[in-house]
PAKEDREN-40349 format. One record per atom (N, C-alpha, C, O): residue number from 1; x, z, y. Coordinates in Angstrom, 1 decimal, always signed. Layout:
BEGIN
- i_x_z_y
- NUM_X_Z_Y
...
# end
This chain:
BEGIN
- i_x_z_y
- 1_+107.4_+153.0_+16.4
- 1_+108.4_+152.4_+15.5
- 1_+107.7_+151.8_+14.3
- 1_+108.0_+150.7_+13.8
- 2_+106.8_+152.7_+13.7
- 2_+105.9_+152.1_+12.5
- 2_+105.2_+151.0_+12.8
- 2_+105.1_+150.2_+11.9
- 3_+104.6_+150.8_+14.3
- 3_+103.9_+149.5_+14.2
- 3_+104.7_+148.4_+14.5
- 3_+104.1_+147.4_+14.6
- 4_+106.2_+148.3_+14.7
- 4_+106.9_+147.2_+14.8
- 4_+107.2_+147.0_+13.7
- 4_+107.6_+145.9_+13.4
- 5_+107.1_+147.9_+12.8
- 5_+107.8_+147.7_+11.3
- 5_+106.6_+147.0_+10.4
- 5_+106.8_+146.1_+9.7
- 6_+105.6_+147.6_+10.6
- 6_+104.2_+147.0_+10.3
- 6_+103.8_+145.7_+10.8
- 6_+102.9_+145.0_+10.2
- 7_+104.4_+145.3_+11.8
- 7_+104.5_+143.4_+11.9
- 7_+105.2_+143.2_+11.3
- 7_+104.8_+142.9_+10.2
- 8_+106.3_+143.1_+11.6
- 8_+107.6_+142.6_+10.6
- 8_+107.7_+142.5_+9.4
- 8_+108.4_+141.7_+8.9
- 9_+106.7_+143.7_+8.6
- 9_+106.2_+143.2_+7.2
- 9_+105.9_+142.5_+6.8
- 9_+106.3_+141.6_+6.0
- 10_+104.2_+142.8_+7.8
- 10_+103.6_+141.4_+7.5
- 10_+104.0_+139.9_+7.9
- 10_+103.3_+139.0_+7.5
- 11_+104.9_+139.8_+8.7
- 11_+105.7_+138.5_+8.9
- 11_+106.2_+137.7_+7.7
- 11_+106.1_+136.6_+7.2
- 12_+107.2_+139.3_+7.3
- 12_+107.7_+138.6_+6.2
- 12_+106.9_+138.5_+5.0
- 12_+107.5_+137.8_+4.2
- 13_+105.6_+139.0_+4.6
- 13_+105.1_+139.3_+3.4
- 13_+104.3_+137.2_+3.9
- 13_+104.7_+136.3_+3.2
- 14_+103.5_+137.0_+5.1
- 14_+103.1_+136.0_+5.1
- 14_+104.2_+134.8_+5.2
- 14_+103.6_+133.8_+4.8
- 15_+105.4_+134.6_+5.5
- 15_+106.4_+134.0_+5.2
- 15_+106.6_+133.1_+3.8
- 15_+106.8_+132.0_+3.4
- 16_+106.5_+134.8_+3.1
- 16_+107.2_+134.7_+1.8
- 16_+105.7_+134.2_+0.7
- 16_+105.8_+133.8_-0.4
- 17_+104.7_+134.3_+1.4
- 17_+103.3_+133.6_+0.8
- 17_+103.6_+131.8_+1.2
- 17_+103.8_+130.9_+0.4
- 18_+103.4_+131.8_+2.4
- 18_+103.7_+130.2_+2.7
- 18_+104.6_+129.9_+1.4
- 18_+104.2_+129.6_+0.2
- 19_+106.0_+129.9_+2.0
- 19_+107.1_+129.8_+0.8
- 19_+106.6_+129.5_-0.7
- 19_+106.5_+128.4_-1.3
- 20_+106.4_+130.8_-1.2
- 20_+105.4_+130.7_-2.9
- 20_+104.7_+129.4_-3.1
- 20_+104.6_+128.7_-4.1
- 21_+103.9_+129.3_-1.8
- 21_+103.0_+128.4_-2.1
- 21_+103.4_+126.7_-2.5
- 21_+103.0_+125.9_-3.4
- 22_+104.3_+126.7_-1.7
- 22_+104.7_+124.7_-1.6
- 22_+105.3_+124.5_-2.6
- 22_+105.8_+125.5_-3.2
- 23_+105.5_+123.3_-3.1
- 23_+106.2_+122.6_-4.2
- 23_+107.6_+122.3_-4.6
- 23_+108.1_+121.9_-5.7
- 24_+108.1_+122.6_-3.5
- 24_+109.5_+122.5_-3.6
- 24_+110.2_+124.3_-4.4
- 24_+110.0_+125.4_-3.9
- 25_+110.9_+124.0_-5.8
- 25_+111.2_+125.0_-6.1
- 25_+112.3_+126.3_-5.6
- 25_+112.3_+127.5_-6.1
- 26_+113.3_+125.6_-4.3
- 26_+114.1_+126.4_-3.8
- 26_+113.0_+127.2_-2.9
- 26_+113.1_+128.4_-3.0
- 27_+112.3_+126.7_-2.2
- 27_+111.0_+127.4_-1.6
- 27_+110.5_+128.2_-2.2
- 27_+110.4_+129.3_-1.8
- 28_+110.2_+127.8_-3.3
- 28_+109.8_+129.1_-4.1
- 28_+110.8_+130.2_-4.4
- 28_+110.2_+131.3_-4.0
- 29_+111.6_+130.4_-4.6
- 29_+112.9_+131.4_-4.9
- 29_+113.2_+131.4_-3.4
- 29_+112.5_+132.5_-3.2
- 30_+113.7_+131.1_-2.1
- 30_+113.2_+132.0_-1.1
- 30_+111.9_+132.5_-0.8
- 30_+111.9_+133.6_-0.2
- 31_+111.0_+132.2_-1.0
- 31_+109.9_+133.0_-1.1
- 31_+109.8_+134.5_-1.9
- 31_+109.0_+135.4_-1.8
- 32_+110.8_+134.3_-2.7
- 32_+110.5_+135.8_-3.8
- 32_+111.7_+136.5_-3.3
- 32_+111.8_+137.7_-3.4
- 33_+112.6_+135.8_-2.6
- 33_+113.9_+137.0_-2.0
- 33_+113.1_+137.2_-1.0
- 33_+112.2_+138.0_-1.4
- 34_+112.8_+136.8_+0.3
- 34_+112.0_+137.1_+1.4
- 34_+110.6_+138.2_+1.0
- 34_+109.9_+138.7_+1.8
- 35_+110.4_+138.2_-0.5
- 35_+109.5_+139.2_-0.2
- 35_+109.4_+140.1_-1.0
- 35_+108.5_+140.8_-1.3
- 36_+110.8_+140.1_-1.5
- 36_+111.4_+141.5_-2.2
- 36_+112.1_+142.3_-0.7
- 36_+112.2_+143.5_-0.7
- 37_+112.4_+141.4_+0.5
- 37_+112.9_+142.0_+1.3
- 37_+111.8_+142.6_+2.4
- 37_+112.0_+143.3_+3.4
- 38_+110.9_+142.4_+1.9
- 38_+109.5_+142.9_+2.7
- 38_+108.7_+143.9_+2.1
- 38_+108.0_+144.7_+2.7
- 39_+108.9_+143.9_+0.4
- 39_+108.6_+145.2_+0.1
- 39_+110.0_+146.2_+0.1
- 39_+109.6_+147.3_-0.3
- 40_+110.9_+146.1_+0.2
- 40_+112.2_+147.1_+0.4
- 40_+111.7_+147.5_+1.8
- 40_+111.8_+148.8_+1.7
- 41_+111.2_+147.2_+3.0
- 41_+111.0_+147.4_+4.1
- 41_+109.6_+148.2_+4.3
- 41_+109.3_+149.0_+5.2
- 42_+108.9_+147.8_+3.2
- 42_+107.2_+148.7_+3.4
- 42_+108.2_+150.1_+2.7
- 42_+108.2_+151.2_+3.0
- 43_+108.7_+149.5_+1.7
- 43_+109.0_+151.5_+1.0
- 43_+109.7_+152.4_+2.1
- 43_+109.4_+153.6_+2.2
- 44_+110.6_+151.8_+3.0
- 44_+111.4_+152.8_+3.7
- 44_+110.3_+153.2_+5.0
- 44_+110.5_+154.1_+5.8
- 45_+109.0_+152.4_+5.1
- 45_+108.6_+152.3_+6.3
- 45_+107.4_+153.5_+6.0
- 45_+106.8_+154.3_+6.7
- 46_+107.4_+153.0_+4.5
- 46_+106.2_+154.6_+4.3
- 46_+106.8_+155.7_+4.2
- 46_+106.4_+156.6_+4.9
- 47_+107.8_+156.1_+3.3
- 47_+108.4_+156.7_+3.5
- 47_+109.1_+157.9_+5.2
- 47_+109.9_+158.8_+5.4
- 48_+108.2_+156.9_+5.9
- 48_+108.3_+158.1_+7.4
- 48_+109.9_+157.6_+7.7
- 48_+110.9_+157.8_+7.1
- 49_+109.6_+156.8_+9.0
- 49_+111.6_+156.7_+9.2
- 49_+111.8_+157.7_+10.4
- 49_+111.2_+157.7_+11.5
- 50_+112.8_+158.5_+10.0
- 50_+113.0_+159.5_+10.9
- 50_+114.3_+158.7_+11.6
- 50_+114.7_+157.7_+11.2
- 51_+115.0_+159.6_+13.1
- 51_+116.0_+159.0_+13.9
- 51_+117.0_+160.6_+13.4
- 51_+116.3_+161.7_+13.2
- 52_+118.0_+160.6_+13.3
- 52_+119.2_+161.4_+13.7
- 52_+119.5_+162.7_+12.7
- 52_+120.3_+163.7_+12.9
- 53_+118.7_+162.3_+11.5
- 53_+118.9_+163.5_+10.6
- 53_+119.4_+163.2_+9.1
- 53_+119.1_+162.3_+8.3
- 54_+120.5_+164.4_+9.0
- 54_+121.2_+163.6_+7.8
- 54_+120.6_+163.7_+6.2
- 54_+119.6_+164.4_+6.2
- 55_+121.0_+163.2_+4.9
- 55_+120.2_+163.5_+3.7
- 55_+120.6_+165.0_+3.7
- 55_+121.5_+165.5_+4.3
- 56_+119.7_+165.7_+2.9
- 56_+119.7_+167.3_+2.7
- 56_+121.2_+167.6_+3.0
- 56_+122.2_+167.2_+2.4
- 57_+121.0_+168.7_+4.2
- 57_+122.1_+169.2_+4.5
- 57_+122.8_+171.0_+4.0
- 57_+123.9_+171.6_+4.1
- 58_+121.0_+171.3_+3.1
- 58_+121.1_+172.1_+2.3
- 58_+120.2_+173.2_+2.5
- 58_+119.4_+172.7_+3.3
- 59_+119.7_+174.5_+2.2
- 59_+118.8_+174.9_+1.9
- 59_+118.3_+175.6_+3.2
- 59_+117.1_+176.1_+3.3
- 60_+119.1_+175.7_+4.4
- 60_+118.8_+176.3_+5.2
- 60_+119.0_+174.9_+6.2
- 60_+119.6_+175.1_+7.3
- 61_+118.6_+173.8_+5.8
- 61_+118.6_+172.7_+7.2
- 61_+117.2_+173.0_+7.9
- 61_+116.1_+173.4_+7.4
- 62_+117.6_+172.5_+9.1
- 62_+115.6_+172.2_+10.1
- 62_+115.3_+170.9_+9.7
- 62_+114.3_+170.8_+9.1
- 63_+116.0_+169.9_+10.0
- 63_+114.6_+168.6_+9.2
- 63_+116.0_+167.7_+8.7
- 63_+117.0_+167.4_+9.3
- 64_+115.7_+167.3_+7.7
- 64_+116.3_+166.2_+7.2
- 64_+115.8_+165.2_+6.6
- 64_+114.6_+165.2_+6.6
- 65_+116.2_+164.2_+6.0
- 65_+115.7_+162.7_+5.6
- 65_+115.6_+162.5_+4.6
- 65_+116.8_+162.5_+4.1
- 66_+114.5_+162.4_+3.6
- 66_+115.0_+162.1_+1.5
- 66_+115.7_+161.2_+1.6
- 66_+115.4_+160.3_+2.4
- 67_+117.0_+161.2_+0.5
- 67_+117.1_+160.3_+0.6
- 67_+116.8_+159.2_-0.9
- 67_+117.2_+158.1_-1.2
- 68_+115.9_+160.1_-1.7
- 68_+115.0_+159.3_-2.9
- 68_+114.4_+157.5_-2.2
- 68_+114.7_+156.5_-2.8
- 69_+113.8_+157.7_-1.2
- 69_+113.5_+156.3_-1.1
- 69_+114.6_+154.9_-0.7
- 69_+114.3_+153.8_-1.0
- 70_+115.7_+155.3_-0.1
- 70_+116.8_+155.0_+0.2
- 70_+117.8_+154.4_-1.3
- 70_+118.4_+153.3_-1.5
- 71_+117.6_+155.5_-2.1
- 71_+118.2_+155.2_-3.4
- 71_+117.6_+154.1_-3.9
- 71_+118.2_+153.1_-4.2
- 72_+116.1_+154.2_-4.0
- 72_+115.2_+153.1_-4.9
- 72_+115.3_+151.8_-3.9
- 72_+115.2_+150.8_-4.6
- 73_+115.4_+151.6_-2.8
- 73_+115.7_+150.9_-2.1
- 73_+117.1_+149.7_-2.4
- 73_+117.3_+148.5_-2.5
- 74_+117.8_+151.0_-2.7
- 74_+119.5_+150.4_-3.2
- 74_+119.0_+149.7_-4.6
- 74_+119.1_+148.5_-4.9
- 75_+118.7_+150.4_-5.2
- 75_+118.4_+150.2_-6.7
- 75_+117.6_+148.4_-6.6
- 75_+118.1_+147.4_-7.1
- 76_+116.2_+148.7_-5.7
- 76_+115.4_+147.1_-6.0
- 76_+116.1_+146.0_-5.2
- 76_+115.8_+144.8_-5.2
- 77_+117.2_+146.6_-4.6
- 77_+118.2_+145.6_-3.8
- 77_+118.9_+144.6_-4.6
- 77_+118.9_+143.4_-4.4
- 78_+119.9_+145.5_-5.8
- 78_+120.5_+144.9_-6.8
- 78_+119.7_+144.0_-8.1
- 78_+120.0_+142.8_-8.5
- 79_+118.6_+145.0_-8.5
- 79_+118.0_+143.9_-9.2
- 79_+117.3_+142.5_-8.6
- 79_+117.1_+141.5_-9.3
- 80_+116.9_+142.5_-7.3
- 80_+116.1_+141.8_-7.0
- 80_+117.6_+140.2_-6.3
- 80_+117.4_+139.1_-6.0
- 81_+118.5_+140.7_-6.4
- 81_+119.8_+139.7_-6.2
- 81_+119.9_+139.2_-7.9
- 81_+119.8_+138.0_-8.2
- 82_+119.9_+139.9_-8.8
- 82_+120.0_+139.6_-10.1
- 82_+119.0_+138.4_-10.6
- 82_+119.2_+137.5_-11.4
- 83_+117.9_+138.6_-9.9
- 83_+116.6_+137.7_-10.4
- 83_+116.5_+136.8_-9.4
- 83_+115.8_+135.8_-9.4
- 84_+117.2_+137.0_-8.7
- 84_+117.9_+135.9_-7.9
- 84_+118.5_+134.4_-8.0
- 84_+118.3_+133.2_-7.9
- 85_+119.9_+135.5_-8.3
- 85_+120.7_+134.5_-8.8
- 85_+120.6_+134.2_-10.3
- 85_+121.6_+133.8_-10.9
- 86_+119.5_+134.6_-10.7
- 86_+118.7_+133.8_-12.5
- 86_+117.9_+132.5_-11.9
- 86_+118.0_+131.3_-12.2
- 87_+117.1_+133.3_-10.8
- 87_+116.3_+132.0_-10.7
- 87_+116.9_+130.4_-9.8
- 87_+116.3_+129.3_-9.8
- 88_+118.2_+130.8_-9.0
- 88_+119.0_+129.5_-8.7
- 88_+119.6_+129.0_-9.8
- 88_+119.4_+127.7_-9.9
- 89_+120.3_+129.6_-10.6
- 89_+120.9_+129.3_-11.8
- 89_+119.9_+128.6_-13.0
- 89_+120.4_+128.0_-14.0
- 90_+118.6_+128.8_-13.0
- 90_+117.4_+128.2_-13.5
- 90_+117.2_+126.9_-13.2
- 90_+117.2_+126.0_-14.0
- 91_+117.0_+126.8_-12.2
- 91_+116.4_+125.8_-10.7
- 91_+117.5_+124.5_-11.0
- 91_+117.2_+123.4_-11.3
- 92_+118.8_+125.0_-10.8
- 92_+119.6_+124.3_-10.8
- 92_+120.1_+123.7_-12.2
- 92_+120.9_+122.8_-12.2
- 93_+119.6_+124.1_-13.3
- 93_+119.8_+123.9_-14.5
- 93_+118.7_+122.9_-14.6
- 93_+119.2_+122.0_-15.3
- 94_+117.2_+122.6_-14.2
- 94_+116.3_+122.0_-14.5
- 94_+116.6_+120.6_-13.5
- 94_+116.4_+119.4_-13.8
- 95_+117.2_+121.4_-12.3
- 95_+117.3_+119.5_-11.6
- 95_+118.2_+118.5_-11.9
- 95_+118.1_+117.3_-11.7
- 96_+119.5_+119.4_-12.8
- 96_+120.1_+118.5_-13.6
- 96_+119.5_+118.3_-14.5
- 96_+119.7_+117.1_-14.5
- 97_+118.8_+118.4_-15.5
- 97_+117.7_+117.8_-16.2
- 97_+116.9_+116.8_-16.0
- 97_+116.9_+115.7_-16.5
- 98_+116.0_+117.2_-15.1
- 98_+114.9_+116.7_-14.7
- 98_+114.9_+115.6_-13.4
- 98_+114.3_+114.5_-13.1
- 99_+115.8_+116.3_-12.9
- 99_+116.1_+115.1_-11.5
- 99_+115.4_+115.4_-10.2
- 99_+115.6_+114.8_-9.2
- 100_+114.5_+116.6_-10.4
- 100_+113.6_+117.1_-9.1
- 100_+113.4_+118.6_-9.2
- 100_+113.6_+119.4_-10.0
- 101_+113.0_+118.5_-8.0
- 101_+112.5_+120.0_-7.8
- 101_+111.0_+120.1_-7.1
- 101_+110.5_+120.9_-6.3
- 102_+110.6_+119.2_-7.6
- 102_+108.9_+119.2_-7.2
- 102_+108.2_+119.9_-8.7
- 102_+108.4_+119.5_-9.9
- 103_+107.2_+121.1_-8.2
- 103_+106.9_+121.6_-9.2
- 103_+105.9_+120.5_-9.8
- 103_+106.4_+120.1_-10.9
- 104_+104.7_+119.8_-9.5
- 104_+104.2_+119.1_-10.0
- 104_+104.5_+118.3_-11.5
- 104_+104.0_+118.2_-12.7
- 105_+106.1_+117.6_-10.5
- 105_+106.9_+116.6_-11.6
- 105_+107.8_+117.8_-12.7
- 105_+108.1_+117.3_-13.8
- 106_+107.9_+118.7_-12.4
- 106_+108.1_+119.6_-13.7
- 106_+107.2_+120.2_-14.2
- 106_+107.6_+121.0_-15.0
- 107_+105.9_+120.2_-14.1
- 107_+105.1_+120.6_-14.9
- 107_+104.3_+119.2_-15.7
- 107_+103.2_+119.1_-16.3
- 108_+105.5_+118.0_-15.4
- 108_+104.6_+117.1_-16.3
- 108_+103.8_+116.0_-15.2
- 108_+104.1_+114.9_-14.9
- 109_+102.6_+116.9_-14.7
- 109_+102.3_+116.1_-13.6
- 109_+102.4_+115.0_-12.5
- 109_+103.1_+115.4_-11.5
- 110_+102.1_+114.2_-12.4
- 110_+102.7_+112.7_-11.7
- 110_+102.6_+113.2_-10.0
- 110_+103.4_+112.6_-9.2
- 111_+101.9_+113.8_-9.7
- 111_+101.9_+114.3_-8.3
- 111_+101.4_+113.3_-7.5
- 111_+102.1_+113.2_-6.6
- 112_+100.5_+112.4_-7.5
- 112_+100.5_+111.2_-6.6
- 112_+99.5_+111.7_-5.6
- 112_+98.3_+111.7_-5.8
- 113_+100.2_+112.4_-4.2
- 113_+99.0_+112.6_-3.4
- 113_+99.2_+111.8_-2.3
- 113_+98.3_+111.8_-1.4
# end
């Protein structure tokens, strides 16, 4: 189960690199959700994913599941939708501005390739 989870990271971690990279700025902001969703997936995946056991069932259980990484999980879920929807509400603030979403042409640059 770890090494399917260990592709699928790296799928999405290399995804979310393509993404970053290109000029178009919606591309970039999925690229940073797709790889906030790839490190939420390395923490639960290091974290040891067990099958059929519930969070502490109390002091005399046989195996149960922390559920600490689960929480911080929840937690970088919400912020990572927050900086989210800053950076569409950004994005979209500049193209009414500017008129593009080629980073080039917002950085000034003429872009003539």
């Amino acid at each position: 189960m770890e090494l399917l989870m260990a592709i699928v990271i790296g799928i999405l971690f290399t995804c979310a690199v393509y993404l970053m990279l290109s000029k178009s700025l919606l591309r970039i902001i999925i690229g940073t959700a797709v790889l906030s969703h790839g490190a939420h997936l390395l923490i639960l995946t290091v974290s040891s994913l067990k099958k059929g056991a519930p969070p502490l069932l109390g002091q005399h259980a046989e195996s149960y599941v922390d559920p600490l990484p689960q929480a911080l999980i929840l937690t970088a879920i919400v912020i990572s939708f927050g900086v989210t929807a800053f950076f569409l509400v950004l994005a979209y603030r500049a193209y009414q501005e500017l008129g593009t979403d080629n980073m080039d042409q917002l950085r000034g640059n003429e872009g003539n390739d």
